[in-house]
N, C-alpha and C positions, 0 to 999 in steps of 0.2 A: 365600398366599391369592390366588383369583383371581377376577375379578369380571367381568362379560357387558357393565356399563354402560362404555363408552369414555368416560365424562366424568364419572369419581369425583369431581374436587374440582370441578367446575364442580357437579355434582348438590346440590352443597352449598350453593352461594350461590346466595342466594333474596333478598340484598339488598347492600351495600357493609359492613353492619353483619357479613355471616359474611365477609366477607371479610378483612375486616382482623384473625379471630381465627386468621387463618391464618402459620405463618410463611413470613419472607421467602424461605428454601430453598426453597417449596413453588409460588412466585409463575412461575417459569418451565414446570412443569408446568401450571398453569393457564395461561397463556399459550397454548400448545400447544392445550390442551382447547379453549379461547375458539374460535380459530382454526379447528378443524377441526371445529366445531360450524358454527360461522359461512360454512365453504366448503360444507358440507352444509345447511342452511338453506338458504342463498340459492340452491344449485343448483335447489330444490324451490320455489322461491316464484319467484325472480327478486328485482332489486333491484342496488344500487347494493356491489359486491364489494370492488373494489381498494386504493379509498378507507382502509373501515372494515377490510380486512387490513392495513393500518400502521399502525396508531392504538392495535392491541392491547395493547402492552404500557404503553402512555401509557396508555391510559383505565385496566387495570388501577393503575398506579402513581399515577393519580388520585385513585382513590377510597379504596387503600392509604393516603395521605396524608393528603388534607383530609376533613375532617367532614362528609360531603354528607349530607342534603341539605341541611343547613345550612347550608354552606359551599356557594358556588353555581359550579357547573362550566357555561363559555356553550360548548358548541361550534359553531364557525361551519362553514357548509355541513354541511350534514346528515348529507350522503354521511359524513363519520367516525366516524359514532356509535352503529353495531349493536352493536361491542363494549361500547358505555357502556348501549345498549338489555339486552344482552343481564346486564350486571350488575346490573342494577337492577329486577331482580323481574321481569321481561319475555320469560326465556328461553322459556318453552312458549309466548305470544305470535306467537313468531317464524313459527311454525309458518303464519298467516295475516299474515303480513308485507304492508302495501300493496294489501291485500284488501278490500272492502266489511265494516264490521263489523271490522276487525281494526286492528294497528299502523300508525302510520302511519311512512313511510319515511324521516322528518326528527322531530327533538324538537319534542316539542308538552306547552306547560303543564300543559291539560287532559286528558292522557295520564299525568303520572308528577310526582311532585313535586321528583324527580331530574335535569326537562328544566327549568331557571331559563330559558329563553327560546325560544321557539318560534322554529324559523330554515325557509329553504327557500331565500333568496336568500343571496348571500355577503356576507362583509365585511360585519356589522352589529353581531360578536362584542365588539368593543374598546369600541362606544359603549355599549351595554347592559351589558358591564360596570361603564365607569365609572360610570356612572347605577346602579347597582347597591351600585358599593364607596362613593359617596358620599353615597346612601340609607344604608349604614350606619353613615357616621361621624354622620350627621345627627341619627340614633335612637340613638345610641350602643350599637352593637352589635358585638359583637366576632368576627362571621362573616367572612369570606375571599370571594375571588374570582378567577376565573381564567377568562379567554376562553383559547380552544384555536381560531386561526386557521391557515388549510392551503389545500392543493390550489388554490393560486394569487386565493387571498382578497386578498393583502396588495396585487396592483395596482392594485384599487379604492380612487378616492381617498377615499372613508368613513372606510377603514381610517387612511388618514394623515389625515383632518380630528381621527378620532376621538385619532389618536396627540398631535397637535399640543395637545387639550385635555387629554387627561390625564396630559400630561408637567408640567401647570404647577396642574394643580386638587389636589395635595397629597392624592391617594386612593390606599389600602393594595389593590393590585391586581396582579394578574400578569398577561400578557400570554404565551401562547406560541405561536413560530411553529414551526408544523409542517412544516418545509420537508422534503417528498418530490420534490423537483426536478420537479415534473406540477400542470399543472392539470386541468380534462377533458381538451383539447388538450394536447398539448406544450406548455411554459408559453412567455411571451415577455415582451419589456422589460428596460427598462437594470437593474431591483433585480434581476428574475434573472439578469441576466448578470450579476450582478457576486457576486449569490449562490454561483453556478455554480463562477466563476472562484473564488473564495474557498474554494469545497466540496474543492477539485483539491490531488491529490497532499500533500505532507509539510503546508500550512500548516492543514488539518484536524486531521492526527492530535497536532499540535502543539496545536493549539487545543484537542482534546478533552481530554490532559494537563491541560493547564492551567485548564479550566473543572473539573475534579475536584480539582482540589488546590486550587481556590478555594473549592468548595462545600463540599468533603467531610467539614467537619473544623469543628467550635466548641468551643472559642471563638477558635481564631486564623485565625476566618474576615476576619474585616474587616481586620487586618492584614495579611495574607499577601495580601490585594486589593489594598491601599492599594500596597503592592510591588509588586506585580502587574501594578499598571493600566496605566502606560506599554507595557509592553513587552507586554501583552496588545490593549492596541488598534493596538500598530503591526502586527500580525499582520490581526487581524478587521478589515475594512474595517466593515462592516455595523454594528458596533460602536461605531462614533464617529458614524455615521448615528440609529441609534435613542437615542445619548445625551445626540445633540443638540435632540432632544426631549423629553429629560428623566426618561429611562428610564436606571436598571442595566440596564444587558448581560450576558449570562451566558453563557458553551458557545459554538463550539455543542459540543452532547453528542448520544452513541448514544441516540435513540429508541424503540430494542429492547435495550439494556442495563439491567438494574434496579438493576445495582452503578453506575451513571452517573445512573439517574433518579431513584432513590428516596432517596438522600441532600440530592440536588440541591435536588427541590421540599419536602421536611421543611424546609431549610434558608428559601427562598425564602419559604413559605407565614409564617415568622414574620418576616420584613423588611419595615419598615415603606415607605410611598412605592411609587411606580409602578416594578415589575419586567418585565424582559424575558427569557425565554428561548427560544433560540434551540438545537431538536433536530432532528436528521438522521434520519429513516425514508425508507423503502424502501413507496411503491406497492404494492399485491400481497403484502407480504412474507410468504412461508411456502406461496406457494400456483405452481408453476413458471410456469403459464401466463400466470399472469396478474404475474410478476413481469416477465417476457419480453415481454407484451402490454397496459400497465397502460389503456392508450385503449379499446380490445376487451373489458378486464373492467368497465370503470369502471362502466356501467351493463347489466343483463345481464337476458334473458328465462332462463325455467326451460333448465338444462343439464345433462350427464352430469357431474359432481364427478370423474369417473375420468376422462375422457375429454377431460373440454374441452370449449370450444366449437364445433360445427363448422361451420367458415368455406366447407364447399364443399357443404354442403346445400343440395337443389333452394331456389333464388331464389324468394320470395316476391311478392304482385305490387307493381307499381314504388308509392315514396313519394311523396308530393308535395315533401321532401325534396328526392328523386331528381328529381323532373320539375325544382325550381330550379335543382339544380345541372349539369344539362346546358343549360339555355335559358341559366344566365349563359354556360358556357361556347361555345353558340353566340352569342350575345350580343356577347360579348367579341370573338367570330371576327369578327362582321361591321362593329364599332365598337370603335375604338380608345382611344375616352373612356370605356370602361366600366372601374371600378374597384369591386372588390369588396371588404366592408369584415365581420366579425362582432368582436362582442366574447368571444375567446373558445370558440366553437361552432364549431367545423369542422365535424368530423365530423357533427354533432347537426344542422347545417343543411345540409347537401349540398356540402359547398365543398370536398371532397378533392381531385378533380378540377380544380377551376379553380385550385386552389392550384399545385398541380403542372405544371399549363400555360400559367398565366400568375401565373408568381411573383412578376414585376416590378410588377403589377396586381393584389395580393390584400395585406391589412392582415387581421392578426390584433392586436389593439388589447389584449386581455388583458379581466380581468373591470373593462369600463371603459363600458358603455352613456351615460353622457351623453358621455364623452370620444368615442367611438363617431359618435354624431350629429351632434354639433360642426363635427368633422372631416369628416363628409363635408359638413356647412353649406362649409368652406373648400373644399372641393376643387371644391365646384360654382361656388362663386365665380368661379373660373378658369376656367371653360368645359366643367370634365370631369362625367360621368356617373356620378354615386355610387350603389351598390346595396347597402345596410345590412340581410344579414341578421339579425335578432331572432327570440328568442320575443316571443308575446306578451304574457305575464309580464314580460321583463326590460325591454320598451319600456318599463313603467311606468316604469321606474326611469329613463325618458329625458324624460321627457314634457314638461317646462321646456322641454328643452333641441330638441326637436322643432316646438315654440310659438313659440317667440324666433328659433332661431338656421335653422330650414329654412323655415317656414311662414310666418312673417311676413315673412320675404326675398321669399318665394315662390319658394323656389330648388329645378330639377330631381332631387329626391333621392329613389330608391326604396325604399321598404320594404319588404322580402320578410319578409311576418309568418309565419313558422309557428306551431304548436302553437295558434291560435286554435280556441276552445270548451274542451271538456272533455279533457282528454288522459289520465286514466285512473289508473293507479296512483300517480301522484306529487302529486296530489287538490290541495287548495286553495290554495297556494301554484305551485303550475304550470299550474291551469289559465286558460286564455286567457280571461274570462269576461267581460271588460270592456274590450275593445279598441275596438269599435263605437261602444261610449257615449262614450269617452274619445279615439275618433280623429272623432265626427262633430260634434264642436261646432269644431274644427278650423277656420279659413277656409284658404282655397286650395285645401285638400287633397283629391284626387280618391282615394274610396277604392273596392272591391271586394274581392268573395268568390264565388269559382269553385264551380261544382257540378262539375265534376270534373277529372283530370289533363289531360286537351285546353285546357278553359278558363284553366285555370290557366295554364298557358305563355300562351295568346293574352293575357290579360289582364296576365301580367309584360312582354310585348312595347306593350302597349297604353302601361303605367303607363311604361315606356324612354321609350316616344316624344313622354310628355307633355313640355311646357317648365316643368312645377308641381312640389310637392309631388305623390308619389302611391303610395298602400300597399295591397297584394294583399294576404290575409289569408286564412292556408288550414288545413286541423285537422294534427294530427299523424296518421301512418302516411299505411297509400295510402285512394284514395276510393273511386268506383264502377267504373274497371277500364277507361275509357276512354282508348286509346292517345292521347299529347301530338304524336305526329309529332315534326318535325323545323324545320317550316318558321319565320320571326317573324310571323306575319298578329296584326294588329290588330280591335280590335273598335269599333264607334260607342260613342262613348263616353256613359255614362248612359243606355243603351236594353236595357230585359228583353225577355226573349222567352218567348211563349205554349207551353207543352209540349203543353198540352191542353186543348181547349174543352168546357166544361162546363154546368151548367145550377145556377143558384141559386148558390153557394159557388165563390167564387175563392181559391184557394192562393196566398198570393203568399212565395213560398222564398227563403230566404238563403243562398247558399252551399253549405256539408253537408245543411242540411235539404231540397236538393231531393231529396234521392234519397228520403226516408222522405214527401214529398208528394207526388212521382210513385204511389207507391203506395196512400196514401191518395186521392189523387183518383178513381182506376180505381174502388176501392171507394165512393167518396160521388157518383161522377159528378159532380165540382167540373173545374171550368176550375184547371191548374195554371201557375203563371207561375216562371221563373228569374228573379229580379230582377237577378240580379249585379251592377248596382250599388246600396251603401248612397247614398254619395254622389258626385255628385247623381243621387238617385230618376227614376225612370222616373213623371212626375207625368202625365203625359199617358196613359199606359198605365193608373198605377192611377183616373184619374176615369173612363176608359171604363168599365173594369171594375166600379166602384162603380156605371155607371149602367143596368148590366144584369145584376149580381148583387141576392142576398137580402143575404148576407155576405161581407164579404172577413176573410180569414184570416192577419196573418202572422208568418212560422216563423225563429224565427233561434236558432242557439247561442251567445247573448250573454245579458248581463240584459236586463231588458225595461226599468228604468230607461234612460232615456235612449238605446235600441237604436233597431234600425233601426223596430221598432212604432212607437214612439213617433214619431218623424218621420214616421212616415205618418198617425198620429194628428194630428200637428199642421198636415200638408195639408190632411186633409179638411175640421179645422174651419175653417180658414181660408178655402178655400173657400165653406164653410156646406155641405158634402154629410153627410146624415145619414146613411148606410149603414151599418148596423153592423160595427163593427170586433172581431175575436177575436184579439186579442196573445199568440202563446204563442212562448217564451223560456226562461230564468232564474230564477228565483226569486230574490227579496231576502234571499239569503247565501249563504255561502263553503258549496259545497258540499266534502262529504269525497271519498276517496280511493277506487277500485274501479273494472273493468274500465268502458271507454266505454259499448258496447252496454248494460251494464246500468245506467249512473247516466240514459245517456236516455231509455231504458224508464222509469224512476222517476220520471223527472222530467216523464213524458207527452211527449218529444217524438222517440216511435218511429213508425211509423204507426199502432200502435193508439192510441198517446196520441193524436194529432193526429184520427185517426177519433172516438175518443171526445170528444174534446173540443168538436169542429165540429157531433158529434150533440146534444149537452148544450146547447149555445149554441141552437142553432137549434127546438127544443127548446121553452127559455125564451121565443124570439120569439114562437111558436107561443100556448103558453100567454098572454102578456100582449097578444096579438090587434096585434101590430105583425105588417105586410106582408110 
């Protein structure tokens, strides 16, 4: 008998409940089908690949296992969970994967009762766990739990805060690490090297022996442990590490074996106390390219599934990415104090290049943003020039450590923020939405946002040459298409500049929103201003302006709580100038996921938004017979 559908036993499972009436002979054919569902999918959407190809056979042996959704499965970083997306009722879903209206591209509550905790950032898997498994000794309930940590989670020290508590809080929990030797970046640090070196030649295949003759077999499971244990920990370095915490150790074990996994966790999910297991996958696995390329699939626009990605297709125009990571490495060229710092983000923040050139001068910190900040607080201590790129998402996760340890010192530290505003598919959790508000209450700290790749380098050269705190803050992809040159020129610092003199309505722009207020101005015959700097404002520039407009206008991709509005709000009245003010921003909540162009459109702040919105306002003046 022959059939047209390529995904007969996937076609079947419409939840974990038809899964498990499946047998276990049948689970690596499904495997397969997963897989090549999943390379086809995301060739046609885009999204996060390499990740969720290794996780395949884990998530299936997942939910083969434990009782979900009752039993609550956390996985951390998102990136591994299309395969768990795609078991859990979501496969036709996929189809609008990361789309306006569609999936989102990390577990979300409010999405599936199968996602027990919404993630986007890493290493958060182990605490929400425990807070999980000890909710249910609390209620007395006899559900499971199991964080699924990876792709280089476990450097962050959440991960170990969280280990340290639930080695001693006496909670029925599993723990597993999903060690694919990769985080986005090439992973780094002493746990992966010692991971690494432990992963190497015979003391693996020894280990994996031995974690199956431990697991495999009840009831002379715990005996054959007890036998066991010496001579299994003198092998596993890793192993005396996580026990010292207060964690069973297990494996490691084949992560794409099912005769390795699914005895394993059957055995696991009924032992009582904090477990650990420790499984080997493979990035990519099943898919060549991206086995070969796991940094290149990791996160991925729409591609050929046959073909690959093509690496030599006409150049797109430059990123603002692009524009940092060539001014560091001019940068670097002309000062020797410049030391370049990400948590983690190479690639994703422009830092190939400088890695590669000045290797002696580039820290890759791992997924460690406060350790990230800290560290450059010390290095600036000494006299050197720190330049810490972030998103602006993961700053948050700095933001103590930004207050205390750079800002109150007042110590010379740069922040090259990318992804500031909306970035698009990777929606509430990735986008930039709140950096503004949260970098301007800040003392010391001199911030700005470029209207485009030119500004942007002058302003990274600017924020060099402060002796303060000082953070550029720029969107993801490229801007308006304006070449950066080459040269380091500096700008006055705190001074906007007029684009266009207008009559009645002054535009005063942030950043990305100059380019959509340039063109609204042309259309309302408004004066349009760059402010480029948040802080400190151009207050001089905006009381002139107020006292020869009707309205001033301004435009920022942050929220308007606490945004650059707002502090101009709080000029004027301080001041005492009445001039009316038109704040457009953010809105007060997490916006969802779906291309840029169209969530700013939505959200009015395209130039028709902003056209409409200055007509509407002005409008209202009209009507209530103010001047």
């Amino acid at each position: 008998m022959t059939t047209d559908n390529p995904y007969p036993l996937l076609a079947a499972i419409h939840s974990p409940a038809d899964l498990r009436q499946l047998e276990r002979g049948q689970l690596p054919q499904l495997a397969a089908e997963v897989r090549a569902f999943l390379i086809a999918s995301v060739a046609r959407t885009g999204g996060h690949l390499s990740s969720s190809l290794g996780t395949v056979e884990l998530a299936i042996a997942l939910h083969y296992v434990f009782n979900t959704p009752d039993d609550r499965l956390i996985w951390d970083v998102g990136h591994q969970g299309y395969a768990h997306k795609i078991l859990t009722g979501r496969r036709e879903g996929m189809a609008r994967l990361r789309m306006k209206d569609g999936l989102s591209g990390f577990p979300r509550r409010d999405e599936s009762p199968y996602d027990a905790f919404g993630v986007g950032h890493s290493s958060t898997s182990i605490s929400a766990a425990l807070g999980m498994a000890l909710a249910a000794k609390e209620k007395g309930e006899a559900r499971k739990t199991a964080a699924i940590i990876g792709d280089g989670a476990m450097s962050a020290g959440m991960a170990f805060e969280a280990l340290n508590n639930a080695g001693v809080a006496d909670a029925d929990m599993l723990v597993i690490l999903n060690d694919n030797e990769m985080s986005i970046s090439p992973p780094v640090g002493a746990l992966n090297t010692m991971l690494t070196r432990m992963m190497s030649g015979r003391t693996v295949n020894a280990a994996r022996k031995v974690g199956r003759h431990m697991l495999g077999v009840v009831p002379p499971l715990l005996e054959l442990a007890r036998r066991a244990e010496e001579h299994v920990k003198g092998m596993i370095a890793p192993g005396a590490l996580f026990e010292e915490f207060g964690f069973h150790y297990y494996g490691p074990i084949d992560g794409h074996d099912f005769n390795a996994l699914l005895p394993t966790l059957a055995n696991l999910r009924n032992l009582k106390g904090p477990q650990f297991l420790h499984i080997l996958t493979r990035k990519g696995k099943g898919y060549a390219q991206a086995e070969a390329d796991p940094v290149l699939y990791h996160g991925v626009g729409k591609f050929d599934a046959d073909a690959g990605i093509d690496t030599d297709a006409a150049p797109k125009k430059i990123t603002y990415a692009q524009v940092f990571g060539d001014w560091l490495c001019d940068m670097a060229a002309a000062d020797a104090r410049l030391i370049g710092i990400t948590p983690a983000m190479r690639e994703g923040s422009g830092l190939t290049r400088f890695a590669e050139q000045f290797p002696e001068r580039y820290y890759d910190v791992g997924i460690a943003e406060q350790h990230a900040v800290t560290f450059a607080a010390g290095l600036a201590c000494e006299g050197l020039k720190p330049v810490v790129a972030i998103y602006s998402t993961f700053l948050q996760r700095a933001y103590d450590q930004l207050i205390h340890d750079v800002a109150l010192q007042n110590l010379p530290v740069v922040f090259a923020i990318d992804r500031g505003g909306l970035v698009g598919a990777d929606g509430a959790t990735h986008h930039g939405s709140l950096d503004l508000s949260f970098l301007n209450c800040v003392p010391n700290l001199t911030l700005m946002a470029p209207a485009d790749e030119a500004e942007c380098r002058q302003m990274l050269s600017t924020a060099f040459a402060l002796d303060t705190p000082a953070a550029v803050r720029y969107p993801r992809g490229s801007g308006a298409g304006v070449a950066p040159g080459d040269d380091l020129r500096t700008l006055p610092v705190g001074k906007g500049v007029v684009l266009r003199e207008g009559r009645e309505v002054a535009l005063l722009a942030f950043g990305s929103m100059v380019k959509p207020a340039r063109t609204a101005g042309e259309r309302l015959n408004a004066s349009v201003v760059n402010m480029r700097f948040i802080k400190p404002l151009d207050v001089e520039l905006i009381e002139r302006l107020a006292s020869s407009h009707r309205l001033l206008a301004s435009i920022e991709e942050n929220a308007l709580i606490g945004g650059a509005g707002a502090e101009i709000a709080r000029f004027l009245s301080s001041r005492g100038i009445n001039t009316p003010l038109l704040a457009l921003g953010l809105p007060d909540r997490f916006i969802d996921h779906g291309e840029q162009d169209e969530l700013l459109a939505e959200l009015g702040l395209d130039a028709e938004g902003i056209i409409r919105s200055v007509q509407q306002r002005l409008s209202l003046l009209q009507n209530t017979g103010q001047p």
